[in-house]
C-alpha positions as CSV (number, residue, x, y, z in Angstrom):
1,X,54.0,163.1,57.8
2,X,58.0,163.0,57.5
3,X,59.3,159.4,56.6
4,X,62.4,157.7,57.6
5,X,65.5,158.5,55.1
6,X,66.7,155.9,53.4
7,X,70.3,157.1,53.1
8,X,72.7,155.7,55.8
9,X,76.3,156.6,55.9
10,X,78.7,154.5,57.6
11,X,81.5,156.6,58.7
12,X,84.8,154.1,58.9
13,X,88.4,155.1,60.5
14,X,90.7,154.5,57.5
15,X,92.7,151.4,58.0
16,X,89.7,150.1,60.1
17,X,88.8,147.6,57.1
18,X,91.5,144.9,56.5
19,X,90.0,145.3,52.8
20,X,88.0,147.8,52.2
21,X,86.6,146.5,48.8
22,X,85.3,143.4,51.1
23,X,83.6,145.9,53.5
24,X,82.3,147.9,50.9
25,X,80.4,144.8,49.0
26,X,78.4,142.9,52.7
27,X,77.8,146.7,53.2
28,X,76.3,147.4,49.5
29,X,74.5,143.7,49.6
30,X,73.1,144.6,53.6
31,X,71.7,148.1,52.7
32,X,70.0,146.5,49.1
33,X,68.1,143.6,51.5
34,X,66.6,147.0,53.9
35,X,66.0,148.7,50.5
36,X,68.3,151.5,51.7
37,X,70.6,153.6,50.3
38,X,74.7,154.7,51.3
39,X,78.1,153.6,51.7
40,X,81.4,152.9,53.4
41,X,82.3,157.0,53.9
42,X,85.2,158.8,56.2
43,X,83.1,162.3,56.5
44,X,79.2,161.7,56.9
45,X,77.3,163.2,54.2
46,X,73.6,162.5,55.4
47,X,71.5,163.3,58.3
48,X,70.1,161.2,61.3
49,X,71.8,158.3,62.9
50,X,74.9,156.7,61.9
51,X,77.3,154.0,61.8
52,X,80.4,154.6,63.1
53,X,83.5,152.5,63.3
54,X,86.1,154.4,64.7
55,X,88.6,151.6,65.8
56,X,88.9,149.9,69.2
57,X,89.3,152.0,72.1
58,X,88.9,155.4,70.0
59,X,85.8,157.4,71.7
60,X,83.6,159.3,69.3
61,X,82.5,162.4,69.7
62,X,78.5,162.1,69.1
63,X,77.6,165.6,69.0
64,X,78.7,165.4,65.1
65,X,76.4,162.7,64.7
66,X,71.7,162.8,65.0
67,X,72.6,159.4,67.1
68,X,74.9,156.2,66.7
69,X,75.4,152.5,66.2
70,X,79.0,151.9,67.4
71,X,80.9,149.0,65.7
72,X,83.4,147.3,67.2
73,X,84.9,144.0,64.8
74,X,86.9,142.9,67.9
75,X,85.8,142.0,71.4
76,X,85.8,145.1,73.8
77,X,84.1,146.7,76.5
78,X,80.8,147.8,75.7
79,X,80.7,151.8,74.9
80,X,78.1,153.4,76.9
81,X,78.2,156.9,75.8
82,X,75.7,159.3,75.5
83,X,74.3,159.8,72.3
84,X,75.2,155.9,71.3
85,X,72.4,154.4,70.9
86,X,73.8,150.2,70.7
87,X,77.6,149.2,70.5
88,X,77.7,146.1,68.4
89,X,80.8,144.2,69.1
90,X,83.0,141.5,68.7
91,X,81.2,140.2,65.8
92,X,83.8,140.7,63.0
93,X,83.5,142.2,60.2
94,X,79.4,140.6,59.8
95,X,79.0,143.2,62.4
96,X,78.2,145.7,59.8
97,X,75.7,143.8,58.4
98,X,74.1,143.6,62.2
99,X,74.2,147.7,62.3
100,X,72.9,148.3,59.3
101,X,69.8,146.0,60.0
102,X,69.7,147.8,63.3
103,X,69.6,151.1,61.7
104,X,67.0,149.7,59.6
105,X,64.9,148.8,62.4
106,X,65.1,151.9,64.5
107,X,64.1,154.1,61.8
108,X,61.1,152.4,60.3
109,X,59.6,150.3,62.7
110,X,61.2,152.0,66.4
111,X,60.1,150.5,69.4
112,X,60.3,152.0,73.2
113,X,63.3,151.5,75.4
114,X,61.8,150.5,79.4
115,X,64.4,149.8,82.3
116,X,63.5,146.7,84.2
117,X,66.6,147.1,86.6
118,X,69.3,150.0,87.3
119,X,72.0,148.2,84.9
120,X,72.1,149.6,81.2
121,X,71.7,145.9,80.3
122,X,68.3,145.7,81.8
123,X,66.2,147.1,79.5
124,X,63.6,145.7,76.5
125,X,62.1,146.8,73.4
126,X,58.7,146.9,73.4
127,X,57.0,147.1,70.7
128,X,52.5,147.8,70.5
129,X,50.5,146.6,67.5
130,X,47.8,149.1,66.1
131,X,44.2,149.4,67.2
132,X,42.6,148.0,70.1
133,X,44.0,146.0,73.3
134,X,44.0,144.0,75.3
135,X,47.1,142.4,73.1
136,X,48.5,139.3,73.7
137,X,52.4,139.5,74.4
138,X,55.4,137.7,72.7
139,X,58.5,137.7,75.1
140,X,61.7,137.3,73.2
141,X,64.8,135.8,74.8
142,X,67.7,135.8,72.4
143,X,70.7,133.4,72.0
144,X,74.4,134.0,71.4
145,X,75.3,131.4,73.8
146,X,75.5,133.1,76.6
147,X,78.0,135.7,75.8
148,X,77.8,139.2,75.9
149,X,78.7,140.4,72.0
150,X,75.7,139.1,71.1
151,X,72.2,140.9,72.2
152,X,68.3,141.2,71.5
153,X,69.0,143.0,67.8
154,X,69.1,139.5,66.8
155,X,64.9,139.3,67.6
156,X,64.3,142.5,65.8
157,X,62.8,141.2,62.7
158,X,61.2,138.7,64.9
159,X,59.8,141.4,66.9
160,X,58.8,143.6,64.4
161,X,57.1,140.4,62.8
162,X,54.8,139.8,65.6
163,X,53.8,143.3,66.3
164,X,52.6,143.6,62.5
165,X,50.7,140.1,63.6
166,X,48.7,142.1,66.4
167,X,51.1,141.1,69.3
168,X,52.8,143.2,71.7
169,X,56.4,142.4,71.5
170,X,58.6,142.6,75.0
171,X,62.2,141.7,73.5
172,X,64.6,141.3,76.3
173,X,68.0,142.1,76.7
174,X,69.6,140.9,79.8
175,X,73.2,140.7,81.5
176,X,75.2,138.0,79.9
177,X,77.4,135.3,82.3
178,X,80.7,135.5,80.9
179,X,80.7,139.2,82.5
180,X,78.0,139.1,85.4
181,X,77.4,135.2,85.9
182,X,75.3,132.0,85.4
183,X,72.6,133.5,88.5
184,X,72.6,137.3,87.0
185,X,71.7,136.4,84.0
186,X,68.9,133.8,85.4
187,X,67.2,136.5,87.6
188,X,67.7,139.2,85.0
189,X,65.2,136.8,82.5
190,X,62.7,136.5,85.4
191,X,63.0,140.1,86.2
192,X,61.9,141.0,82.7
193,X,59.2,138.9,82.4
194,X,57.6,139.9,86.2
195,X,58.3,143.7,84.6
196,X,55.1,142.6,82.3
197,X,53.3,143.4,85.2
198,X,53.4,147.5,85.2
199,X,54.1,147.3,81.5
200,X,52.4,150.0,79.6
201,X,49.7,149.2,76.8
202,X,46.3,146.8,77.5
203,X,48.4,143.8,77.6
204,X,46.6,140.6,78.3
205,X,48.8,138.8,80.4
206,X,47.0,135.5,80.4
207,X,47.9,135.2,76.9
208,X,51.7,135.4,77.1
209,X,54.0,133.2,75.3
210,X,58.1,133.2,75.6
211,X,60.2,132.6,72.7
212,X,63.6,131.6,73.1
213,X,66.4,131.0,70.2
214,X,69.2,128.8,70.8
215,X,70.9,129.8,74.2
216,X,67.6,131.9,74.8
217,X,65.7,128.7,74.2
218,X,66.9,127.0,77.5
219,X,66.5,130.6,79.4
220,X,63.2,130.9,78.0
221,X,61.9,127.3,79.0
222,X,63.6,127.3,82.4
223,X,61.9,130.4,82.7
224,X,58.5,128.8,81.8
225,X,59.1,126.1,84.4
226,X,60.4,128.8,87.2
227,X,57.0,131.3,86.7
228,X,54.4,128.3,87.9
229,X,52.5,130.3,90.9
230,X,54.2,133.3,90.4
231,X,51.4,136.5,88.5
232,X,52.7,136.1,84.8
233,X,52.6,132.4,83.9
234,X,53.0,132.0,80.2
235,X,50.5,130.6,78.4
236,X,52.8,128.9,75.7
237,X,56.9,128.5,75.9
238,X,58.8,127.7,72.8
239,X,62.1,126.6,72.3
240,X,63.5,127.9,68.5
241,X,66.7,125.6,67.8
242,X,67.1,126.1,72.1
243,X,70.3,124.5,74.1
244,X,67.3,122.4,76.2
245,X,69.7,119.8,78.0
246,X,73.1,121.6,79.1
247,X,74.4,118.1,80.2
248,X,74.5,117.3,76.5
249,X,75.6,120.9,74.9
250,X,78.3,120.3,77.9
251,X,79.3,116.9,76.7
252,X,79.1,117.8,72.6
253,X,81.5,120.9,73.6
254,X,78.8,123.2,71.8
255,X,79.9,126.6,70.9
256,X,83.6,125.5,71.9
257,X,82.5,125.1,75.6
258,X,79.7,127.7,75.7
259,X,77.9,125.9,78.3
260,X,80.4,125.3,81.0
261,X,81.9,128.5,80.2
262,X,78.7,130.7,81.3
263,X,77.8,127.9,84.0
264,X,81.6,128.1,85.2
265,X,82.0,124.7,85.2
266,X,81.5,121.4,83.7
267,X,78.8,119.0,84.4
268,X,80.5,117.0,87.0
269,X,81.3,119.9,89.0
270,X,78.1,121.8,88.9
271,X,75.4,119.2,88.7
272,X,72.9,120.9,91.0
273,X,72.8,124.1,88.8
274,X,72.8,122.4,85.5
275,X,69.5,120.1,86.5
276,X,68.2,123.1,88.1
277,X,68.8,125.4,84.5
278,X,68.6,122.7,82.2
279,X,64.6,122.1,80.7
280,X,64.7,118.8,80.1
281,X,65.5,118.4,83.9
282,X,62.9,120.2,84.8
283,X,59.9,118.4,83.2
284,X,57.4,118.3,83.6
285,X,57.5,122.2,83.2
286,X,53.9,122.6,84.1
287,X,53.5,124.7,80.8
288,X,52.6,124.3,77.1
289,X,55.7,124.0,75.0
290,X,56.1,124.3,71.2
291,X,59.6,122.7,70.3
292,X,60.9,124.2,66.9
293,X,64.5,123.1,65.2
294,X,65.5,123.6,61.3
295,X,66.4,120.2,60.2
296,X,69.7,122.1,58.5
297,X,70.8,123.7,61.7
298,X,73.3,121.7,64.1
299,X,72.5,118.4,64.1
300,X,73.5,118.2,68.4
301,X,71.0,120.6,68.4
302,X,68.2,119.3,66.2
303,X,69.1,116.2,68.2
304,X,68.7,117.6,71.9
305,X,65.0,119.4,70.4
306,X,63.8,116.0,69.4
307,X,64.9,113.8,72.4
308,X,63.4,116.9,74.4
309,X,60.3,116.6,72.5
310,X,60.6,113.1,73.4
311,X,61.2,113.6,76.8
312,X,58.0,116.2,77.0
313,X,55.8,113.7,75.1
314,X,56.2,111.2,77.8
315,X,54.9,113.4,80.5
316,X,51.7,115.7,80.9
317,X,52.8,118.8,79.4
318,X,51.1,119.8,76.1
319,X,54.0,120.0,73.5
320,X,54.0,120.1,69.9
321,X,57.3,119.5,67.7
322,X,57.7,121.7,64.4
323,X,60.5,120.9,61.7
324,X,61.3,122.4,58.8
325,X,63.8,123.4,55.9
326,X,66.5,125.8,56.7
327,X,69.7,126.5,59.4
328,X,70.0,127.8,63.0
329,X,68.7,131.2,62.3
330,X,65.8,129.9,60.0
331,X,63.5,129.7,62.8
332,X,63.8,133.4,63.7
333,X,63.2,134.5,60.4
334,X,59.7,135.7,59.2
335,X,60.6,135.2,55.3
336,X,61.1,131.2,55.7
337,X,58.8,128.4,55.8
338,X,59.8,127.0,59.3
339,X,59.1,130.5,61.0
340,X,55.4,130.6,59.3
341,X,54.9,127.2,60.5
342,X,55.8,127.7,64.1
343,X,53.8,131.1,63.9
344,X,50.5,129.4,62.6
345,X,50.6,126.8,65.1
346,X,51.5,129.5,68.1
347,X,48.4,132.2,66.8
348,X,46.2,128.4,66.6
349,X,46.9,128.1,70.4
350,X,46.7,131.7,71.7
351,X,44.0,132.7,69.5
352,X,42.4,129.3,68.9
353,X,42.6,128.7,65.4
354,X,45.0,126.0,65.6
355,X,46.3,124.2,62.5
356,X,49.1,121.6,63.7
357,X,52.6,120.9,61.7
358,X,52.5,117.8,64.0
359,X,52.1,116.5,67.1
């Protein structure tokens, strides 16, 4: 059996770096965390796929290359060229770090591409555990609110978390509003969960729970409430640090107007979409929640997850509240305490061995 390398080159444009020395240490300290191997180079020297930062607008030629991860450390049209694999953008220079943990993934723990839609942005990872179905499925929404530089990399350790854990992992990417619209993105989530349907793999689709982080919080509970009568009904929904009341997020100014700049407008002048997109609107959602905030992340948003809890207590949905140590990306992050919590009390109520963090 061949195994992954462990060298990755990252082939830079010169003058791409405003200091390379600065690129050259997040790169070093990225590729130590993966346990891999490489550098900041202008020729590649290694095999297999690469990271390429050629500058904005320059196209790369990716017959030279066994595949690519395209940076980008400005905003800019997504690159869709054969032979690159994801285009990571707009991130700044903490893009690197990104590719590299993409890289990571790909090589040693791949997962399978499937088109839920004709758009390249409809598409999920799946990911199948070893041994014997059926399997019961983690759907994972991710956040960025709402904007299109960020996409589902930021589950993969997530995903490749739960697989290990003997779930099949569906991590969703989906088209973002700020380029296709508040209602795209809505019915691209619902799309990709109905998908689960034809899905290869002995799935068991009575066990299904969504997971949504931050912006993909309140797409993933909205989502919950929407599926009630349709085939795939999850059997759990759970909000990681989510956005779950948009009148609020609209009001705080959260992510410098992230909510009325994917919904198009603010809450006065849209109130009929928010209530119909916001979860705490929607309660009772007819579904099992698990509401999960870091008590280090935003405190709007560790604010909105409790008077949501709150909100959800009141009524006759099941819902659970977990807190822990940590910041907003704590939750999705299989190496802290918050993310074992919420994990032990999801696998308690999918596969009944419940031990509560509190209720």
């Amino acid at each position: 059996m061949t195994h992954p390398s462990t060298h990755l080159d990252i082939v830079a444009a010169p003058g791409v770096f405003a200091d390379l020395a600065t690129a050259q240490e997040l790169a070093a300290r990225a590729l130590s965390a993966r346990g891999l191997t490489g550098g900041i180079v202008y020729t590649a020297t290694g095999s297999g796929e690469m990271i390429v930062i050629p500058g904005d607008g320059i196209p790369i030629d990716t017959a030279s290359y066994g595949g690519v991860v395209r940076v980008d450390l400005g905003q800019c049209t997504p690159d869709r060229s054969p032979g690159i694999r994801t285009h990571i953008r707009g991130r700044g220079l903490d893009g690197l770090r990104f590719a590299i943990d993409s890289v990571y993934f790909h090589r040693f723990h791949p997962g399978t591409i499937l088109h839920y839609g004709d758009h390249p942005e409809q598409r999920v990872e799946q990911r199948l555990p070893e041994g014997d179905g059926p399997f019961p499925v983690a759907v994972l929404i991710h956040g960025g609110y709402w904007r299109s530089r960020w996409e589902f990399d930021l589950m993969d350790a997530m995903a490749v978390d739960l697989t290990a854990r003997g779930y099949a992992t569906w991590n969703v990417e989906y088209r973002r509003p700020d380029e296709h619209g508040w209602d795209v993105m809505t019915g691209d989530v619902a799309s990709a969960i109905a998908a689960l349907e034809t899905a290869p793999g002995d799935l068991d689709l009575s066990r299904v729970v969504l997971f949504g982080h931050s912006a993909g919080g309140q797409l993933a509970l909205r989502a919950a409430a929407d599926s009630v009568g349709t085939p795939v009904v999850p059997a759990l929904a759970v909000g990681l640090a989510g956005v779950l009341d948009l009148r609020v997020g609209d009001e705080r100014w959260l992510g410098e107007g992230a909510v009325s700049n994917a919904i198009g407008a603010r809450f006065a002048g849209a109130q009929e979409t928010y209530e119909a997109s916001s979860p705490i609107s929607r309660l009772p959602l007819g579904v099992p929640q698990l509401v999960v905030c870091a008590v280090s992340d935003d405190p709007n948003l560790l604010e909105i997850s409790r008077a949501y809890y709150a909100a959800a207590s009141a009524g006759s949905d099941s819902v659970v509240s977990v807190e822990g140590p940590g910041g907003h990306f704590a939750v999705v992050d299989p190496a802290s305490q918050i993310y074992q919590d919420m994990v032990r009390e999801v696998d308690g109520r999918i596969r009944g061995t419940r031990d509560h963090a509190s209720e």
